[in-house]
N, C-alpha and C positions, 0 to 999 in steps of 0.2 A: 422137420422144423428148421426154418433157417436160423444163421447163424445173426448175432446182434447185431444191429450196424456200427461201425463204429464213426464217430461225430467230427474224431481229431486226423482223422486218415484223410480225411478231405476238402480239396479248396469248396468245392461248393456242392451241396447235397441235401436232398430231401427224406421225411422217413413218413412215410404210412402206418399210425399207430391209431389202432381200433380202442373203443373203449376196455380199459379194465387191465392191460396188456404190458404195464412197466413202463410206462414213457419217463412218467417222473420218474423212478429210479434211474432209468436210461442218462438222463439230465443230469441226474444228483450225483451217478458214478460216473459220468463225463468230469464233470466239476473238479471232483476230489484229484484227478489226476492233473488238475493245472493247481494244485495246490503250490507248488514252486514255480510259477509263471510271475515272472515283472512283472505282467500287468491282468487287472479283470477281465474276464469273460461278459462282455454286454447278451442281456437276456432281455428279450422283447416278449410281451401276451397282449390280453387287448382288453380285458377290465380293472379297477382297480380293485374289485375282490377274489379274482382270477391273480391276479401278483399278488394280492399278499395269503392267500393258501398257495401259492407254490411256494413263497418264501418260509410258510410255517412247514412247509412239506421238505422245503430242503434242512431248514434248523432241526426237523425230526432225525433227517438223514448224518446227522452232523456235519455238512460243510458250511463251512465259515465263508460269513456276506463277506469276508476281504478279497475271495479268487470269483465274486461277480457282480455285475452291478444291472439293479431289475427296474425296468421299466414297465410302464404300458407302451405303444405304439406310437398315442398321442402323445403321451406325457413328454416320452422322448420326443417327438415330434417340436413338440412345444417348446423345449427347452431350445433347440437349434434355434428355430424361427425368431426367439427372442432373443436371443446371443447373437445373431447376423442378420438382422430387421432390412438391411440393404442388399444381402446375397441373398437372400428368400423372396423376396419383392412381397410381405409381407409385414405391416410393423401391427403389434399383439397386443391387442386391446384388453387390461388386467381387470377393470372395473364396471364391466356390465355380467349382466346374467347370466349370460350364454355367450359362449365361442363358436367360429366359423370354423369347425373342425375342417370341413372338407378345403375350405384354404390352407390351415397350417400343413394339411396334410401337400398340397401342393404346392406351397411353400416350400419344405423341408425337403422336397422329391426333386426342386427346382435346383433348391444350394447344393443337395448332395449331386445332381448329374452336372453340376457345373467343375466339380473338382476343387474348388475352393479350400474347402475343409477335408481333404484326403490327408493331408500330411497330421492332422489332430488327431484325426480319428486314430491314426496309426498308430499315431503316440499313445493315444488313451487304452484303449481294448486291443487285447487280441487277438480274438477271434468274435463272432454274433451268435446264437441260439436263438431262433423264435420258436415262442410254442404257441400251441392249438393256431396252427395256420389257417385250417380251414376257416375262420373268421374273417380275415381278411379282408378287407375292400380291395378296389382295381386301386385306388389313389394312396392304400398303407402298401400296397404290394408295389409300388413304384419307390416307396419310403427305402423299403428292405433292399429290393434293387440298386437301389444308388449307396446305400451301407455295402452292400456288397461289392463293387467294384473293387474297395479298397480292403475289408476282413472277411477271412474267410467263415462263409456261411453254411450252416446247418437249421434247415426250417423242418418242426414235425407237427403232424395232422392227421385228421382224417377225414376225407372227403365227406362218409356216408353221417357226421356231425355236424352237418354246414350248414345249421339251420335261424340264423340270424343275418338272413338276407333280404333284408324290408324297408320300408319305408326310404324307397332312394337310394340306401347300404347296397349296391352289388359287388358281390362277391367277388374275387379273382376266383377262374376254372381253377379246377385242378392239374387238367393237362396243359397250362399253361404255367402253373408250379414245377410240372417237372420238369418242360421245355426251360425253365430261367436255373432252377433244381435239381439236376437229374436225380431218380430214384436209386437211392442208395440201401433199400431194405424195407423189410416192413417187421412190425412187431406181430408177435403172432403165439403168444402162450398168454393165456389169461389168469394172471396171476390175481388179481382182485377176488374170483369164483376157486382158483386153489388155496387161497390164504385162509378163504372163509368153509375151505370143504366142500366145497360145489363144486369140484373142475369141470365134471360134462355137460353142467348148465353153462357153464363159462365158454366150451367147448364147441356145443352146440347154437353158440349167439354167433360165435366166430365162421360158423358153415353156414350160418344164413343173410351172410353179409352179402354175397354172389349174387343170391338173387332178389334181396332188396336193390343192390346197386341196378340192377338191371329192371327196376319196378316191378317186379314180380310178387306172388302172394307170400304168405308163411302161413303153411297149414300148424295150426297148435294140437292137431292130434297125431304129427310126428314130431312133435314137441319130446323135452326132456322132463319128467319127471317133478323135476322144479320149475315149471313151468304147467299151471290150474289154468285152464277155463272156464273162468265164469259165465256160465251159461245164462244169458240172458233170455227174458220172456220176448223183447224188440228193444230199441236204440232208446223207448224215452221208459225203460225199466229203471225207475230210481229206488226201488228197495232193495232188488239185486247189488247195484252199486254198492249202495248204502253199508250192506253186508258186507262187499270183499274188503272197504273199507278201516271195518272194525274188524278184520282178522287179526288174530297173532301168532306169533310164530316160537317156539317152545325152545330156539336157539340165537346165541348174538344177545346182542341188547337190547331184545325188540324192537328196534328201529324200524320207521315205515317210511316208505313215501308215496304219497296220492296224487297220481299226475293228470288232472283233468282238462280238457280245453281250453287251450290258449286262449281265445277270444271270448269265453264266456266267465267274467272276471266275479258275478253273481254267484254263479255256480261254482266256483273256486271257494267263495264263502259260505255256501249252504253245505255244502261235505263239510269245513270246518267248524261250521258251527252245530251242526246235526252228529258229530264224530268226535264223543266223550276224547277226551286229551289232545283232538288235533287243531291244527293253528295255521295261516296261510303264510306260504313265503311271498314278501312283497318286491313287487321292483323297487331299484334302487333311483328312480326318482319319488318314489311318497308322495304321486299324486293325491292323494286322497286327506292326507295329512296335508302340507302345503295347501291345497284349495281350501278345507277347512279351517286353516288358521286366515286367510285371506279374507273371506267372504264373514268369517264370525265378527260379528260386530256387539260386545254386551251393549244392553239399554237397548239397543232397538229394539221395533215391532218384532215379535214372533225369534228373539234370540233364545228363549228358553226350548222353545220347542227343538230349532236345531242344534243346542245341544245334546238333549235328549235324544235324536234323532241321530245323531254322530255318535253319542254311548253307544245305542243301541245298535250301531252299523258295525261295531267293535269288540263287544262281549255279547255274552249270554246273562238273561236274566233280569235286563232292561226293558222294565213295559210301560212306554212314554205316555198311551192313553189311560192305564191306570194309573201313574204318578200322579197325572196332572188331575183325574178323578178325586182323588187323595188329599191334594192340595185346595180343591174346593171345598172338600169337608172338613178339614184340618183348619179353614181359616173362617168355619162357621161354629156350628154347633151340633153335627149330623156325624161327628169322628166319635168311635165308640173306641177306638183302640190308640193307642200312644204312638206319635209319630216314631217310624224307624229312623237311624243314623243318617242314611241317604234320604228321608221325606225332608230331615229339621237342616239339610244341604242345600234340599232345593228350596225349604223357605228363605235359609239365610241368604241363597241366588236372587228369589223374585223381591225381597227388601234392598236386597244391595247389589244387581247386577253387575258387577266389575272380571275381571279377568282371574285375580284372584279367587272369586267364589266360587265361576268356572273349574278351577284346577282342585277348589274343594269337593265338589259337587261330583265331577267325573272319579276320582281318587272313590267317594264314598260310593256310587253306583257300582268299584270294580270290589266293595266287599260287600255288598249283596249275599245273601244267602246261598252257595251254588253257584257265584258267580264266575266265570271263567272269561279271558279274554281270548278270543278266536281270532286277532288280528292284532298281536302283542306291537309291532310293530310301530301299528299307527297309534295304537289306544296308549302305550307307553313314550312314544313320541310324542303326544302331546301331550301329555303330562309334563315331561321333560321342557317341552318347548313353552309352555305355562309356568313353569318352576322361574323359566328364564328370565319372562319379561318381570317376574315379580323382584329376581336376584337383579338385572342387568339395568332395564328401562327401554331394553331395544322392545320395539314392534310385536303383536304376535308371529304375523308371520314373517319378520325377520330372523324370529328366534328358529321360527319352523324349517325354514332354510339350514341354519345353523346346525339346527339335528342334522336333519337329513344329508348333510356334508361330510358329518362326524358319522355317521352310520357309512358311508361307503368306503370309507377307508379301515371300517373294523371287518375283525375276519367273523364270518357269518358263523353262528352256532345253533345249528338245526333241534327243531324238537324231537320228539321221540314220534312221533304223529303229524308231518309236513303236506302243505296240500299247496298244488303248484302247477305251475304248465312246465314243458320241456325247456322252453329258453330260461324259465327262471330255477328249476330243478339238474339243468344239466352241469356237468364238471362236478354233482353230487353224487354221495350212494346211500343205501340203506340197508338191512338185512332185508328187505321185503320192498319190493315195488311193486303197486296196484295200478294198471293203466286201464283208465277208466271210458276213454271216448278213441280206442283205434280206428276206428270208422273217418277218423276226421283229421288222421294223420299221413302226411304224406311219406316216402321211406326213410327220410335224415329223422323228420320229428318220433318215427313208430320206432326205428332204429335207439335213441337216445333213451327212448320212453324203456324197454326192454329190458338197456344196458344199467339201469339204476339201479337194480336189487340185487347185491350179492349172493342172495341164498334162496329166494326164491322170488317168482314173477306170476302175480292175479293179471290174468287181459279177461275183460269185459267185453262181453261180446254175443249179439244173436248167432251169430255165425263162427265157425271153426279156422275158417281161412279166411287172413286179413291180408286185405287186397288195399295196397295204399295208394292213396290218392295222388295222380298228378300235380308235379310241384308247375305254378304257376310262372 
């Protein structure tokens, strides 16, 4: 086993840290030791709920926010570019929707290779940490670059997690991390799999990083023990799924996580809605929320239906062709039975259409008998964002915006039963991960998929060795 790297030994350095393996601790007892340092430790990551679970992760650790100071990538990005609008060749537009991230990012890359601000920076921090590198773009890794010249830098990652490199995001390599980096260690005891009593599952994820890296298979029948195959009938087996699904596990806090395909965001909803207690994690921009608050218009043609139709996209229990059945015998002479809570909701919606009745109406459909929200997210988001415009007079979806602003900056707290793809499940864990469609994973996403269950791992599968697909 090697020995830890240490972070403060060097002017510049990088650490290869596999999932599960102490990084955060690594961080957290780096930290503690500039506890008498003048000045903070600048800590750079790259989501804002990625910074504030390591920040809850460092408060657990007990070091105190006064020996670091945490950003995102951008955030800090952001703050340069608007403090030197004329060394950046950038001036930072606060009041539209959307920012030109890949400008502040070149912006920020531009003021820091100019040397302008070296003497600040010197003054403020001293020393940089980035974590989870492997996210990186080429134009934040120019950001780090140019912080670098002037503090000494320590970046940790892991290549074989690089899996948010899309839409236009490329990646910085890794051998181009260590060329700016050098390699200063790597972490290599899985301490996530010994905390929880697993160490050979935790042991055996770390022996088969070799030959993922090198796109190789992973046979599961020289698997460990904690580690099931789900033997499927073929690839569109949905009972099988179904099953490993609702497995539990007899130790931990039963914790699951269901990690389905990325791209089939349907299907991320039918495991949660079909899988008594489970709930889907959503991205953090709430499309589906925002477009529903946008496009809902009360009084219009056909606004009841898409309400109905947006309950029903959100819990269980909502049956919009029967409501509305309901509603025509209810407002004749053909109802033999007394309108329920949520029928005498949706009368008081079709008398009085307003935004208000909406927020009655939905609230009544989520106490339905058996009712469960399989998408708490958006279904409680707009509630939320309906509560607002009734408190505020803003817009609906201005309110819906509001939520969803206020949701990225709180630290996420998982169900006991989570269903999700690997970009939006990773940096998580659970006593049990079930990876549902490895067929369709390349080795960063089958990698990530794997690493998520502390004590044991369901793969789905016709086949015993998962051969993963070429990353495009």
């Amino acid at each position: 086993m090697a020995t830890e790297p240490d972070l403060l030994e060097v002017r510049l350095g990088s650490v290869e840290a596999p999932a599960g393996c102490g990084k955060t601790e690594l961080i957290a007892s780096t930290l503690r030791r500039c506890q008498l340092a003048d000045k903070p430790v600048l800590i750079l990551t790259h989501t804002n709920a990625g910074a504030n679970s390591l920040q809850q992760r460092l408060l657990k650790r007990r070091v105190s926010p006064a020996v670091y100071r945490l950003f995102t990538v951008d955030g800090w990005a952001m703050r340069v570019v608007a403090a030197f609008p004329a060394g950046s060749g950038y001036q930072l537009q606060t009041g539209g929707l959307s920012l030109d991230y890949p400008a502040i990012r070149r912006g920020a890359a531009h003021l820091l290779a100019s040397g302008n601000i070296a003497p600040l920076l010197a003054a403020t921090y001293s020393r940089l940490i980035v974590d989870e590198y492997q996210d990186c773009s080429i134009e934040q890794h120019a950001v780090v670059m140019g912080i670098s010249k002037t503090l000494p830098t320590v970046v940790l990652g892991d290549p074989l997690q690089a899996i948010f490199g899309f839409n236009g995001n490329d990646l910085v390599d890794w051998s181009d991390v260590e060329s700016a980096f050098p390699d200063i260690g790597q972490l290599d005891k899985p301490w996530r799999w010994i905390n929880a009593g697993a160490q050979p599952l935790g042991e055996w994820l770390i022996e088969i990083r070799k030959d993922l890296k090198a796109g190789g298979p992973v046979d599961l029948l020289k698997g460990h023990p904690g580690v099931d195959w789900v033997r499927l009938k073929d690839e569109k087996d949905v009972q099988g799924r179904m099953a490993a699904a609702a497995y539990k596990h007899h130790e931990g806090d039963g914790s699951l996580l269901i990690i389905a395909e990325g791209s089939d965001k349907v299907g991320q909803q039918n495991f949660a809605k079909r899988t008594p207690g489970a709930s889907t994690v959503e991205a953090v921009d709430l499309k589906d929320l925002t477009g529903f608050a946008t496009s809902y218009k009360p009084g219009s043609a056909g606004c009841l239906d898409q309400l109905l139709e947006f309950g029903a996209s959100v819990m269980t229990k909502v049956d919009p062709d029967g409501l509305r059945t309901r509603l025509k015998a209810l407002s004749g002479t053909r109802a033999k039975k007394e309108a329920t809570f949520a029928e005498r909701a949706a009368q008081a919606y079709v008398a009085q259409p307003t935004l208000h009745a909406a927020h009655r109406l939905l609230r009544a459909l989520g106490k339905n008998p058996g009712a469960r929200a399989y998408r708490p997210a958006i279904y409680y988001g707009a509630l939320d964002a309906l509560s607002k415009v009734t408190d505020s007079g803003m817009s609906f979806a201005e309110a819906a915006v509001t939520v969803r602003e206020l949701q990225r900056h709180k630290v996420r707290i998982l169900p006991k039963r989570a269903v999700g793809s690997t970009l939006l499940l990773k940096g998580l864990e659970a006593d049990v991960a079930v990876v549902m469609h490895p067929e369709k994973m390349t080795a960063t996403h089958l990698y990530v998929a794997l690493t998520r269950g502390a004590r044991k791992v369901l793969v789905c599968s016709p086949k015993s060795e998962l051969i993963p697909l070429r990353a495009k």
